[in-house]
C-alpha positions in Angstrom: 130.0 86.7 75.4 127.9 89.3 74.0 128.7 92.6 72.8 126.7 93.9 75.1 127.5 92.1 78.4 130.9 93.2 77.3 130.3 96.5 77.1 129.1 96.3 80.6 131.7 95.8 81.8 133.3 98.8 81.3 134.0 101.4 84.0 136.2 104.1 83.4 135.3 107.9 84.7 135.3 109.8 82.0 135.2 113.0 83.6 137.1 112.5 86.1 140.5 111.4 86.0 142.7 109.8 89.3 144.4 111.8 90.8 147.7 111.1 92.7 146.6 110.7 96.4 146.1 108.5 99.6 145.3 105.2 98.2 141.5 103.8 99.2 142.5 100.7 98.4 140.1 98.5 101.3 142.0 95.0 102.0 138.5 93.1 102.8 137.0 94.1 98.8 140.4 93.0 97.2 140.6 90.0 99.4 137.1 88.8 98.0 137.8 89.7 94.5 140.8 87.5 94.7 139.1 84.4 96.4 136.6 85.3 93.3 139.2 84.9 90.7 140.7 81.6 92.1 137.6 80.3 91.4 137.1 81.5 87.7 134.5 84.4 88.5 136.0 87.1 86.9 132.6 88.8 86.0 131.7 88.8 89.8 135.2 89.5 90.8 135.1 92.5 88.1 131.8 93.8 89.1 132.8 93.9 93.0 135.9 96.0 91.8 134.0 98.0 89.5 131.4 99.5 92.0 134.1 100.2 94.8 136.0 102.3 92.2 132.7 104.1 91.6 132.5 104.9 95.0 136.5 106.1 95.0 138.9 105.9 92.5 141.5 106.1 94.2 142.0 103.1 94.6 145.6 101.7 92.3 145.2 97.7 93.7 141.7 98.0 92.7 142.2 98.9 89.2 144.8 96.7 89.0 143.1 93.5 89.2 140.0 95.1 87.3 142.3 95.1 84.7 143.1 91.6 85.4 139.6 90.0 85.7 139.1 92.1 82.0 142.3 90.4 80.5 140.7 86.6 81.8 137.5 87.6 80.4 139.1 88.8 77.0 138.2 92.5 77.4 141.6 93.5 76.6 141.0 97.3 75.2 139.1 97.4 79.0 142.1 95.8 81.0 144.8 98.1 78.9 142.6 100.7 80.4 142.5 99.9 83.9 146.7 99.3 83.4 147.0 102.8 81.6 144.1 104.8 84.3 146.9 102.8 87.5 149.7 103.6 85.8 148.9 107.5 84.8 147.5 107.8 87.9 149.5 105.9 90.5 153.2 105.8 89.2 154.6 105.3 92.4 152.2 102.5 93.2 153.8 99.2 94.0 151.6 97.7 91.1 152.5 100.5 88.5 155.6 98.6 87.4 153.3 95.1 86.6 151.1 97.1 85.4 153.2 99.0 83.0 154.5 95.3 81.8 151.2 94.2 81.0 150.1 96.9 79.1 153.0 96.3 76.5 151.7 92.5 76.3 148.7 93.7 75.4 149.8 96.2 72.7 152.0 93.2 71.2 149.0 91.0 71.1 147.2 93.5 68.8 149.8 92.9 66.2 148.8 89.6 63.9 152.2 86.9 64.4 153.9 86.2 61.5 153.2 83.1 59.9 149.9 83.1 61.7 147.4 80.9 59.6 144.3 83.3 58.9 140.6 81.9 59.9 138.2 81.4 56.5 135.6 82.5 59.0 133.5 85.3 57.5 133.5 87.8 60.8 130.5 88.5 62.4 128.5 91.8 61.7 129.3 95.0 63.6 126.7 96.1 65.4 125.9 99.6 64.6 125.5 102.7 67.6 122.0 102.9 67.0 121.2 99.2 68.0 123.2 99.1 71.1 121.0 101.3 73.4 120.0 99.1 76.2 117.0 99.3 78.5 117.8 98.1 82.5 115.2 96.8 84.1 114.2 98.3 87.2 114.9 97.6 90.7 113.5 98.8 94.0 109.5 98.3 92.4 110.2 101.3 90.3 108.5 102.1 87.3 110.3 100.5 84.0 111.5 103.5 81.7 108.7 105.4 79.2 108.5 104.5 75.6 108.9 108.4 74.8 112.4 108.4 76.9 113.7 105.6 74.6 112.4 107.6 71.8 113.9 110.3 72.9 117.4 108.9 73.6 116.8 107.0 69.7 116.2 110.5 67.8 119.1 112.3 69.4 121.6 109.2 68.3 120.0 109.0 65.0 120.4 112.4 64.6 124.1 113.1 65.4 126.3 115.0 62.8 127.6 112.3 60.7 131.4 112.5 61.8 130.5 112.3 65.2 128.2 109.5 64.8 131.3 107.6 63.4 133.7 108.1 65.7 131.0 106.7 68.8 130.2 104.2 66.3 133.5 102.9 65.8 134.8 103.3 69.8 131.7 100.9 70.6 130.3 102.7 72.7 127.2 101.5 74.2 124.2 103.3 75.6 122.4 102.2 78.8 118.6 103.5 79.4 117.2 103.2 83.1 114.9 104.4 86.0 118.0 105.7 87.8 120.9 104.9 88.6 120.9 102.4 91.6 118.5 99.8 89.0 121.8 98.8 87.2 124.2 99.5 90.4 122.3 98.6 93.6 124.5 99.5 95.9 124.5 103.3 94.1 121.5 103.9 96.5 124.0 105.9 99.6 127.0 106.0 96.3 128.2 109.8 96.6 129.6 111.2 93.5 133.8 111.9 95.1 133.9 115.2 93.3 130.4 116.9 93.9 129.8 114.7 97.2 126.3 114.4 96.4 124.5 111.6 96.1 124.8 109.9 92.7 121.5 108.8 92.9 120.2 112.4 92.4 122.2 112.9 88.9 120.5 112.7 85.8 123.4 110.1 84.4 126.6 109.1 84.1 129.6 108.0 81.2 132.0 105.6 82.4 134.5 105.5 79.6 132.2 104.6 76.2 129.3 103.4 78.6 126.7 106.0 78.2 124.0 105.5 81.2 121.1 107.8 81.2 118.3 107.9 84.1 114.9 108.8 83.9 114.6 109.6 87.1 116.2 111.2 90.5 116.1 109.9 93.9 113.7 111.5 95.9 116.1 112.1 98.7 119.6 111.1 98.8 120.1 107.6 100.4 116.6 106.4 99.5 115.2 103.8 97.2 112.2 105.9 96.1 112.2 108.3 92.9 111.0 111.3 91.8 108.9 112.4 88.9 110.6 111.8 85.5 112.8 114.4 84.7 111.4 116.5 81.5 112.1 115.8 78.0 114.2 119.2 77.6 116.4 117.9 80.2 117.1 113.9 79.2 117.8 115.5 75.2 120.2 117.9 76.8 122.0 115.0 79.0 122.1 112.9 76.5 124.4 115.1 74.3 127.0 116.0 76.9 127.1 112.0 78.3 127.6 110.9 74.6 130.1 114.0 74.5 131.9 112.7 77.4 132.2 109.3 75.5 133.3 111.0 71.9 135.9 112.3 74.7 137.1 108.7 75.5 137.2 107.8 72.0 139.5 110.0 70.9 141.8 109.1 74.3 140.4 112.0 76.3 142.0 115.5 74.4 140.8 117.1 77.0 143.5 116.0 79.1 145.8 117.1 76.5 148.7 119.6 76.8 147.6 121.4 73.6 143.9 121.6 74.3 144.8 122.9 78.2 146.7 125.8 76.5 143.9 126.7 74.7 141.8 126.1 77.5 143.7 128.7 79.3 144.3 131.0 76.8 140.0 131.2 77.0 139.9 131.6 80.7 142.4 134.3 80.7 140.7 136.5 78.1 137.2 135.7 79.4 135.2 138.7 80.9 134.7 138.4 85.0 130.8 138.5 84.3 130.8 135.6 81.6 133.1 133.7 84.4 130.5 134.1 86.9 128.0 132.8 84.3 130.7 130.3 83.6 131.7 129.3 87.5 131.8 125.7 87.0 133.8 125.6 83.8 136.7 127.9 85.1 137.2 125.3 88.0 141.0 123.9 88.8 142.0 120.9 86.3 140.8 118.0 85.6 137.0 119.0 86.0 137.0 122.0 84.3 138.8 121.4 81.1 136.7 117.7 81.0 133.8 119.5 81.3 133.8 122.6 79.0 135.1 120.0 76.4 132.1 117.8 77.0 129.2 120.6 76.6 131.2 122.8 73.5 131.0 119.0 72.1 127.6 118.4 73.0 126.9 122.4 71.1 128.8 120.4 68.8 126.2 117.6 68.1 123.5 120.0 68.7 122.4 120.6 71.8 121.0 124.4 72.3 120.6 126.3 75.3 121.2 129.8 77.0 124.6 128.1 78.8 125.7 126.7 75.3 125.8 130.4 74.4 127.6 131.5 77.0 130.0 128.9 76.8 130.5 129.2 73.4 131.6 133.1 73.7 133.8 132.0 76.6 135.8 129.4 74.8 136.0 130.4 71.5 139.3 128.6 70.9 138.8 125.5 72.6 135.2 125.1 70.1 137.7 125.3 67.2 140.0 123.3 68.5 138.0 120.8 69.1 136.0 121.1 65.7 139.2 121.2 64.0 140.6 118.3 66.2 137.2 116.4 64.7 137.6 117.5 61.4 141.3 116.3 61.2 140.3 113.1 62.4 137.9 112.5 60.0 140.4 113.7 56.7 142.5 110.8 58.1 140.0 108.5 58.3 139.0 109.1 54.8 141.8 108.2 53.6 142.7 112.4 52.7 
């Protein structure tokens, strides 16, 4: 299997992490994803779990056997994922426990036996971050994506700060260009987003773990098929930095949901002026949105995107900026060798 088939595979919420709550597990989608799997179709299988979890994630039988159809197909770093998003999640879940058990199988795998006879076989070339940007064709008779939005999406990657570039480099993660949304997901057409409850199809994109996917376009209406206008340059160069900020996010096991960075996050908030709050409404939200999303955009200021917002949220979380530009630097020392 391809690197990139793999990669498609992969659907974790990066901004978003589960919640404890009333499972959504729905019998009839695990019932087919199992009759799947008896029969060896662990993409299919994985692809049917994978879209009811992006309609609610809260869902701890669901990302069990994700994590199950990954492990057949030999994702492992994805099906440790799905164990470790169940388990943080869902501890009281009757599938936590399995779960748990599975994920330590997978860590000992990692480890090369002893006595292992090593392959002569010269390994196969990474691919490099700038050569895994991948166009979806489009759906629905909608218009394929414009030569200047692949530009576009090329010169902001090729353009990173070197560290950064690195560290998405080396946590393959894998960028997805399309018309909108509902192209690569079909069923994303009536999809509402469970934090916003708007219809994902009016987003401008989406990171699932270290898959970056980046529309073109809106829906015209939510529910419908049809699109709107392409969205303006300005606006696809500034969604690409925060969606590849979300990623570096995931790479680094999300910080954000850190105890250190929260401190910091809160020490920000509590010195922050009631007029920049107002300016700053939807970074001072309740946890886990708020600290997943101020990390995301001071990372994308990071990378260099530049707007009024990026100002504002750059006075009102002057600690967490040098946390997390200390947090990248220290990564980088170590990864040097320093």
């Amino acid at each position: 299997m391809t690197l990139a088939k793999l990669a498609s595979l992969v659907f974790f919420v990066s901004f978003v992490f589960c919640q404890k709550g009333q499972a959504a597990d729905r019998p009839e989608v695990l019932q087919k994803a199992k009759q799947l799997m008896a029969k060896g179709e662990y993409k299919t299988a994985a692809e049917i779990l994978r879209m009811e979890l992006y309609k609610d994630d809260q869902a701890p039988a669901t990302w069990f056997f994700l994590g199950k159809c990954y492990e057949r197909l030999g994702v492992k770093k994805a099906a440790y994922q799905s164990y470790k998003t169940l388990v943080n999640g869902f501890p009281s879940a009757p599938e936590a426990l399995e779960a748990t058990k599975l994920m330590r199988a997978l860590r000992t795998q990692r480890a090369p036996m002893s006595g292992t006879i090593k392959s002569t076989a010269t390994p196969a070339a990474k691919t490099e971050l700038n050569n895994r940007i991948y166009i979806v064709p489009p759906r629905f008779n909608h218009s394929s994506v414009s030569s200047s939005m692949v530009a576009l999406v090329r010169d902001v990657i090729r353009n990173l700060p070197p560290n950064i570039y690195k560290i998405l480099n080396e946590g393959d993660v894998n960028v997805y260009i399309m018309p909108n949304i509902m192209d690569k997901y079909p069923d994303a057409v009536t999809g509402v987003n469970p934090v916003t409850k708007q219809f994902m199809s009016l987003e401008d994109g989406r990171t699932y773990d270290t898959e970056v996917n980046i529309y073109e376009r809106r829906a015209l209406r939510g529910g419908s098929a049809e699109l709107a206008e392409p969205n303006s340059p300005e606006l696809i160069r500034s969604t690409v930095y925060i969606l590849l900020a979300h990623a570096l996010n995931a790479c680094l096991e999300f910080p954000s949901r850190g105890e250190q960075y929260k401190r910091v996050y809160q020490q920000d908030k509590a010195a922050m002026s009631l007029t920049l709050r107002g300016k700053l409404h939807s970074f001072v939200v309740d946890e886990p949105v708020g600290t997943g999303e101020t990390f995301a955009n001071l990372a994308a200021s990071i990378m260099g995107k530049i707007d009024m917002q990026d100002k504002d949220l750059n006075r009102g979380f002057p600690r967490c900026r040098a946390w997390i530009e200390s947090r990248l630097e220290s990564i980088m020392h170590k990864s040097d060798g320093h």
